[in-house]
C-alpha positions, 0 to 999 in steps of 0.5 A: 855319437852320431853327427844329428847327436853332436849338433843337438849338443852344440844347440843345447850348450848354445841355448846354454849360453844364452840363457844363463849368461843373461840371467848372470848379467842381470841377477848375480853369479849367486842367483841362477841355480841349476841341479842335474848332477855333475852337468850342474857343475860344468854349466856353473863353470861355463856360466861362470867363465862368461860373466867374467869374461870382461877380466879375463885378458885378451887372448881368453876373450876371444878364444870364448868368443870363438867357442860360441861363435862355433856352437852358433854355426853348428845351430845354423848348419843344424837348421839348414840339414833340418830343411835339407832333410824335409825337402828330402822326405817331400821328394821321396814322398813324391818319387816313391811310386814313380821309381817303383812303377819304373822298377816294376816295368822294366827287365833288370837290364832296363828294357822295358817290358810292358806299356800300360797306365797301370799295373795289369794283373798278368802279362807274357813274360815281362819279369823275367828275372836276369840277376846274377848270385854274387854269392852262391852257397851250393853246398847248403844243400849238400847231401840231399837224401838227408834234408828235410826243410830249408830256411830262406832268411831275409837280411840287410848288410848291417844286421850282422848282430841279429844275424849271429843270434840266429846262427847261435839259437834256432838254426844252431839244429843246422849243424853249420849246415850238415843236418837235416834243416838248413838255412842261409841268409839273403841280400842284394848288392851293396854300393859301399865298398866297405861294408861288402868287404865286411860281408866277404868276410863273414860269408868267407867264415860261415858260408850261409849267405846268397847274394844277388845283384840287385840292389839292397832296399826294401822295395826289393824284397820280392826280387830277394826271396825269389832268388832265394826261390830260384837257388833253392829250385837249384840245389835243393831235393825235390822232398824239401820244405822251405820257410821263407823269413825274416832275421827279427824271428824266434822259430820254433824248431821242433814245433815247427818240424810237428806242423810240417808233418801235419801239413805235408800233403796240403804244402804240395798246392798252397802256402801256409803260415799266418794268412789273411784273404780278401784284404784291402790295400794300404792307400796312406801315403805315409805308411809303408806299405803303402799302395798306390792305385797305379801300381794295384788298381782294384779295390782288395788283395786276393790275399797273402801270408805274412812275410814274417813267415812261410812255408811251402814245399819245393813243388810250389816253389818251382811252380811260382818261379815258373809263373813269375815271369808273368805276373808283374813285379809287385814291391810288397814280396808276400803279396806278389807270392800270393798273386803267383798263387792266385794264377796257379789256383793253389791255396793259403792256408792258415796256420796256428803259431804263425803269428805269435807276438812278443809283448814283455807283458803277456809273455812274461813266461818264456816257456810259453814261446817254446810250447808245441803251439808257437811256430814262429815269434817276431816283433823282436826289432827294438830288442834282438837279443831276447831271441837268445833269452827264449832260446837259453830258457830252460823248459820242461816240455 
């Protein structure tokens, strides 16, 4: 039970108390009524214990009555974290484009790098990327002449359930990293402690983590795949495939592997995946992906391919990282990809199967996900482990 949980609770035993003790001191024991099973029970009991509470001794008063005090403390405590929480959410509303643009003029140690009223489009070197990796795997990419494609797999440290259904479903092709696909996960830094130790640990088991010391939010995604970039520049042969993605995605392996075969040559100039061009920012405050004109003054994005899912080759992959430290830092990590792109001249293509959505209404046919025509499946945030149900079905294709 969560501390929200339990003071909900304490609201509703006092609001409990209140009611029914006045309908009992008005009506009678015999006239309030309240069916819900075995809760029917105990609110009898606790009414009960109320409207007797005049022939009850001393010492039972005043223990009831500090019992109720207790439940009326947890509602005030209540309604004070509820304002607390809004002024919160108001500040955060407030500052959000403020520490962004900071982030975004600045180097990693603070320096700032570039002075303008807005975010220019490009710039001589002011992101340059000084993070170091926490954690580095550098045997993923061990055996090189046998690698064909390298999974970058977007993370957060207290996913551990979603990340073992992946290493249990599709990047099980891996062979812990010893066939021709690998994959590992990415992360920034974590503050707790407690929770690092725990990712120690699990990294310690599985060696499939990168960690770099940035720090873990979602307004750092961009700096977290070009880590991912930079250690795949590094260890991985110049014939490598990479697909950046995220931990809520059911791939499909082999209809994946078919599709890069097809595209192999394209890959050398363009990133391909589900890709949209000429699109408009969000400007909702609310929403978020929400853009501000400060940080993307002009009216439309060039373009992008959904973070869900991308693939390139090694070839493009340098190239961005190279072409990096002259685009401005962007916060939403797909589109930044693309502005490095859009400065290359390299291409979005749009690829079937990228953007396949599960809806337990249309895909009542699991095999459907597993077809040749299904490369990458996502929406799985409410319910996870139905990546292992596609994956455990059974299907004669």
């Amino acid at each position: 039970m969560t501390a929200r949980d339990f003071t909900l609770t304490g609201i509703w035993l006092a609001v409990t108390y209140a009611v029914d003790w006045s309908q009992k001191l008005r009506k009678g024991p015999n006239i309030y009524v309240c069916k819900a099973g075995n809760v029917t029970h105990e609110l009898i009991v606790a009414v009960e214990g109320v409207y007797t509470i005049k022939r009850m001794s001393k010492k039972k008063r005043k223990k009831i009555l500090l019992q109720v005090f207790f439940v009326l403390t947890i509602f005030l405590f209540y309604q004070l974290i509820m304002q607390i929480d809004r002024k919160i959410d108001k500040h955060r509303q407030d500052v959000k484009e403020e520490e962004i643009w900071k982030f975004s003029r600045h180097e990693p140690n603070g320096t700032l790098v570039f002075d303008a009223a807005e975010r220019p489009k490009f710039c001589n070197g002011c992101f340059k990327f000084g993070y170091r990796m926490l954690k580095e795997e550098p045997a993923t990419c061990q055996n090189q002449e046998n690698i064909h494609l390298v999974f970058l797999i977007s993370t957060t440290p207290l996913s551990l359930k979603k990340r073992m259904i992946i290493r249990d479903t599709w990047a099980s092709y891996s062979k812990k990293n010893t066939a021709n696909i690998r994959y590992a996960f990415l992360l920034g830094d974590i503050a707790e402690e407690g929770i690092q130790e725990m990712i120690n640990t699990e990294d310690k088991f599985y060696r499939d983590i990168l960690q770099g010391d940035f720090p873990e939010n979602y307004y750092t995604l961009t700096v977290k795949t070009l880590m991912g970039y930079h250690w795949a520049a590094k260890h991985c042969p110049n014939n490598t495939f990479i697909i950046k993605t995220d931990d809520d995605v059911f791939i499909n392996i082999p209809a994946v592997l078919d599709m890069i075969k097809k595209h192999e040559n394209v890959l050398q100039s363009s990133i391909g995946g589900f890709c949209k061009k000429d699109i408009e920012p969000v400007r909702d405050i609310k929403s978020k992906y929400y853009v501000s004109h400060v940080e993307y003054p002009r009216k439309r994005f060039p373009g992008y391919c959904s973070g869900t899912g991308y693939v390139t080759s090694i070839n493009v992959v340098k190239q961005v990282i190279e072409v990096s430290r002259n685009i401005p830092f962007f916060h939403l990590e797909d589109v930044y990809i693309a502005f490095c792109l859009d400065h290359l001249n390299f291409t979005l293509q749009n690829i079937e199967g990228f953007n396949t959505v599960y809806d337990e209404d249309e895909h009542a046919d699991l095999c459907e996900l597993k077809s040749n025509s299904v490369l990458v499946v996502h929406n799985f945030k409410k319910r996870p482990s139905f990546i292992k149900e596609i994956w455990n079905k059974h299907c004669d294709i």
